[in-house]
C-alpha positions as CSV (number, residue, x, y, z in Angstrom):
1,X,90.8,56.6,-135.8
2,X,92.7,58.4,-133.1
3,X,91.9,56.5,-129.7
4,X,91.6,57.8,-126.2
5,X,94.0,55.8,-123.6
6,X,90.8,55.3,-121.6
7,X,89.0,51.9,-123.3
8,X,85.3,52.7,-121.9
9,X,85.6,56.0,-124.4
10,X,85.8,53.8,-127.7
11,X,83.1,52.3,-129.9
12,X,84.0,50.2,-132.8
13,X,82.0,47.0,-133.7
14,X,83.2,47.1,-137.2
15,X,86.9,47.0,-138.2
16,X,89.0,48.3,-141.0
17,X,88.4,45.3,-143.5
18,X,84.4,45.7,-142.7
19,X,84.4,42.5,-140.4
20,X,82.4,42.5,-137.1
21,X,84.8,42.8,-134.5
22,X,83.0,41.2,-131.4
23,X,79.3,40.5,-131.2
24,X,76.6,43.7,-132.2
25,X,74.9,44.9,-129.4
26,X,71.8,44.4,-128.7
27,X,70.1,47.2,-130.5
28,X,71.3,46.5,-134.1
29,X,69.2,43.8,-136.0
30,X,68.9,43.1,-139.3
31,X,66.8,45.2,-140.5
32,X,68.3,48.1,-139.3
33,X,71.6,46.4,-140.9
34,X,69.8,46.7,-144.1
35,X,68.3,50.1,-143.9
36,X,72.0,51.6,-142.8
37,X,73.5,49.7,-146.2
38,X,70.9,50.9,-148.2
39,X,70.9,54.7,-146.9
40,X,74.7,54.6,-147.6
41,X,74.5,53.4,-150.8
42,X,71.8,56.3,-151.4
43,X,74.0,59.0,-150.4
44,X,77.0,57.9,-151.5
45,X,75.4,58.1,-154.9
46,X,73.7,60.8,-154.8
47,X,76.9,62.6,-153.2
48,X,78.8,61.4,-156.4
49,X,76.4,62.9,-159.1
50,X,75.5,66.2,-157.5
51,X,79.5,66.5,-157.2
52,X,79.7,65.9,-160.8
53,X,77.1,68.3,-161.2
54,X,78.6,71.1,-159.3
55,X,82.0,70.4,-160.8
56,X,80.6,71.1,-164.5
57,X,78.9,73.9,-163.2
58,X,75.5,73.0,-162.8
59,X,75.2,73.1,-159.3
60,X,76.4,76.0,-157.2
61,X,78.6,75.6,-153.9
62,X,78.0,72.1,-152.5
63,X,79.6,70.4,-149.5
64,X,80.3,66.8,-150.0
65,X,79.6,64.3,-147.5
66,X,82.2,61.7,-148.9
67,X,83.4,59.4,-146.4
68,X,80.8,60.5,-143.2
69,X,78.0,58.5,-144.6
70,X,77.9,55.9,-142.0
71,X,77.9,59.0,-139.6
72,X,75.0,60.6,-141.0
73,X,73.0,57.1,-141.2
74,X,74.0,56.0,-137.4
75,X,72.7,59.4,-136.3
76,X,69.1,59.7,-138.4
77,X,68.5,56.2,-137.7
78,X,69.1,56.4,-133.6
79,X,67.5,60.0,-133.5
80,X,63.6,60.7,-132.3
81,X,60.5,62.1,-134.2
82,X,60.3,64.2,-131.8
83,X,64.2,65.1,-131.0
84,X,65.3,68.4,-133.0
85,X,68.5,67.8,-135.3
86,X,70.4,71.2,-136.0
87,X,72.9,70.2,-139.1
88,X,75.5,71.6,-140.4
89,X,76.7,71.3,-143.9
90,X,77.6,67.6,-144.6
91,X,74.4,65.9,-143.0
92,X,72.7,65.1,-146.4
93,X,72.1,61.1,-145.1
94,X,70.6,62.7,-141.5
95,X,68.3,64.6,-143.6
96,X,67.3,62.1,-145.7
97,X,66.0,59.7,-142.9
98,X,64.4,62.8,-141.3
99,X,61.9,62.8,-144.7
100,X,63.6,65.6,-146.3
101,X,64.1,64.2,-150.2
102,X,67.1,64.5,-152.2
103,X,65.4,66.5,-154.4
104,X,64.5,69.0,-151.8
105,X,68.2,68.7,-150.4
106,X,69.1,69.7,-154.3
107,X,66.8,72.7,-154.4
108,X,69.1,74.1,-151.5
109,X,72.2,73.4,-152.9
110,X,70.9,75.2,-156.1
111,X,70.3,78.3,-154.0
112,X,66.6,78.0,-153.0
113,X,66.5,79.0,-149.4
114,X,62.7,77.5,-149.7
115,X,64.0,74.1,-149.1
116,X,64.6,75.0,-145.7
117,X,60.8,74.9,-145.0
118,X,60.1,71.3,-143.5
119,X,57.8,69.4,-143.5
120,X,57.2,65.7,-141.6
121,X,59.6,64.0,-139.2
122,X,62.3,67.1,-139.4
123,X,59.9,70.2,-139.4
124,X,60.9,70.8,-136.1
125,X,64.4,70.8,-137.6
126,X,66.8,73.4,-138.3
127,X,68.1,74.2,-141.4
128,X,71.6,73.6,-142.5
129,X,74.4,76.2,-140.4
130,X,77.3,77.5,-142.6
131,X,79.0,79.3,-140.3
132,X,81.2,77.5,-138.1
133,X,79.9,76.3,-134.7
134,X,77.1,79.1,-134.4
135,X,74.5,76.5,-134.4
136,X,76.2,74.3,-131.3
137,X,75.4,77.7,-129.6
138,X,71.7,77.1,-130.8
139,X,71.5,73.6,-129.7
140,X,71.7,74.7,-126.5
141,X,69.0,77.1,-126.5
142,X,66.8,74.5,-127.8
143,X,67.6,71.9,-125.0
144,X,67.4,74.9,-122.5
145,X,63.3,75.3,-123.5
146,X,62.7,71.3,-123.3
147,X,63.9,71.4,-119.8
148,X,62.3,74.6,-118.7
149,X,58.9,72.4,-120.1
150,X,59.6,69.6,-118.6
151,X,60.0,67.2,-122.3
152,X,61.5,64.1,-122.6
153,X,63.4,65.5,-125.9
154,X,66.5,66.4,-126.6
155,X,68.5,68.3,-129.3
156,X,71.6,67.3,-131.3
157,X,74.2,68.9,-133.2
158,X,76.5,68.1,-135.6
159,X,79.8,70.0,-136.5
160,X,83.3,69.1,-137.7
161,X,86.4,69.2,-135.5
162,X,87.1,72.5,-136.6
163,X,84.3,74.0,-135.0
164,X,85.4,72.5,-131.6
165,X,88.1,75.1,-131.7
166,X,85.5,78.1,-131.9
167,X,84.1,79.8,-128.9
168,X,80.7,78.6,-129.2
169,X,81.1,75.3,-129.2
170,X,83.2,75.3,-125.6
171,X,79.9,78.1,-124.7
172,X,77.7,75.8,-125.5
173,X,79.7,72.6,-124.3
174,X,79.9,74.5,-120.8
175,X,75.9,75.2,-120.5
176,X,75.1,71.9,-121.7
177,X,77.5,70.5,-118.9
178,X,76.5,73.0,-115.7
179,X,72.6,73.0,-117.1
180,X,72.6,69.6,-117.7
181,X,70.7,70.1,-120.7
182,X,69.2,67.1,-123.2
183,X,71.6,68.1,-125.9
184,X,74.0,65.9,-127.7
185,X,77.0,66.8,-130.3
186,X,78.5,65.0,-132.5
187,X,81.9,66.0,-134.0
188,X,82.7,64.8,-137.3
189,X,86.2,64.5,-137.5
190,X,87.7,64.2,-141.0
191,X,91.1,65.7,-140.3
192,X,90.4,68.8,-142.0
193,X,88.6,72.5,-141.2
194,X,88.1,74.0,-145.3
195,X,91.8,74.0,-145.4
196,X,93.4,74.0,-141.7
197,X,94.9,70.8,-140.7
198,X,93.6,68.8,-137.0
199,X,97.2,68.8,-136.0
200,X,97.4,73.1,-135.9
201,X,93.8,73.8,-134.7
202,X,94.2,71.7,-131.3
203,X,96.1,70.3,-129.0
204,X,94.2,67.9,-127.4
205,X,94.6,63.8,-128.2
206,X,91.2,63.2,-128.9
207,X,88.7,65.6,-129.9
208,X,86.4,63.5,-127.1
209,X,88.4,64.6,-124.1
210,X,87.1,67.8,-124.4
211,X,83.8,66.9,-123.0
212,X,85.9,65.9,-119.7
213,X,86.1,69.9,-118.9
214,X,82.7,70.6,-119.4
215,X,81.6,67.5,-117.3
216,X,79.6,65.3,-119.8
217,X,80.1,62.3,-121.2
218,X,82.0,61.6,-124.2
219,X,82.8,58.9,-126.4
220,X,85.3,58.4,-128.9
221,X,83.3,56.2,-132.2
222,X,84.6,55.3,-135.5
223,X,82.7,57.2,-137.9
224,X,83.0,54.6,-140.4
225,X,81.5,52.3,-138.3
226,X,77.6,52.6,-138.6
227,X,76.8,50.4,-136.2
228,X,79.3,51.8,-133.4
229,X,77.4,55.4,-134.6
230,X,74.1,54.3,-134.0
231,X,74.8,52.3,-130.5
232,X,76.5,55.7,-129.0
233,X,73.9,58.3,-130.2
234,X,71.0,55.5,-129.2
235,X,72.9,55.8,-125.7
236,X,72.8,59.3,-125.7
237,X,69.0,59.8,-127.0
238,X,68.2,57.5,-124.3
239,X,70.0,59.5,-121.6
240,X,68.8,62.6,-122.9
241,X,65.3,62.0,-122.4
């Protein structure tokens, strides 16, 4: 984890060795402690076998989610009923607490574009984005609407850091900042955009200090830290609406 030099900006309740650094705020109980280690677990194993599956050619394309559980957990469990999530391609544990099934998340990765038809807490959801950054873009078009009506909702986004390099994400980073639109995004950062390294895509420090331009709040969180993950997007939810 890459840290800003401004301490207000990190989260991290959790260190490297999985021991509680300080006390949990108040927000995280145990149950929620348990749900987050059971979703994990879920999608850690279910990551693993349809990896095996699309390695022996069973499955077609697949993006793994290895290593961003916690982040996907942290965000479906802090996330609204009635909040719209617009994914991207590694959000299988976001989807899964927004009552779309692994089995259903399997039909798309097999090729069925019905799977994209929700139903329950996500049918107001979008469907996964594979091109880079287009649906930060969207995110903002769907905040734009709940603040024209007046909603206490908000949308959030998820990308990787590669996308922060795109033009639509600083587009829709600047609307979201001069509108001040309900919309939150979370970067993922795992170092890597398909095969372009962090170090050559940007030059900033922290992928965080680019919200400082647009004029919103940022925080930097360790993604392998559910607990820091579900305190920042519960604090941005909560601002939102």
């Amino acid at each position: 984890m890459q840290y800003t030099k401004t301490p207000y900006q990190q989260k991290q309740f959790i260190d490297v060795n999985g021991a509680v650094a300080g006390s949990l705020p108040g927000t995280i109980n145990d149950d929620l402690l348990l749900k987050s280690y059971r979703t994990m677990v879920m999608i850690r194993t279910f990551d693993q076998r349809v990896v095996a599956l699309q390695r022996t050619g069973q499955m077609g394309t697949y993006a793994s989610c290895l290593g961003q559980e916690a982040i996907g957990t942290g965000i479906g469990l802090a996330l609204g009923k009635e909040d719209v999530f617009l994914p991207y391609y590694r959000d299988q544990a976001t989807q899964y607490l927004r009552d779309i099934p692994l089995h259903q998340q399997m039909q798309y990765w097999g090729g069925n574009e019905w799977a994209n038809h929700f139903t329950g807490t996500s049918i107001q959801d979008f469907p996964n984005c594979v091109p880079i950054a287009t649906q930060v873009t969207h995110a903002a078009g769907v905040a734009s609407a709940m603040k024209i009506r007046g909603e206490k909702r908000c949308s959030l986004v998820t990308c990787g850091e590669g996308a922060t390099s795109r033009g639509d994400f600083y587009e829709a980073m600047n609307l979201a900042g001069v509108w001040q639109l309900p919309m939150i995004m979370v970067v993922n950062n795992n170092q890597w955009a398909i095969s372009v390294p962090r170090n050559i895509q940007t030059g900033a420090e922290t992928i965080a200090q680019k919200a400082v331009a647009a004029g919103i709040e940022g925080f930097q969180v360790d993604g392998n830290d559910v607990c820091a993950v579900y305190d920042a997007v519960h604090y941005a939810v909560k601002k939102a609406h």
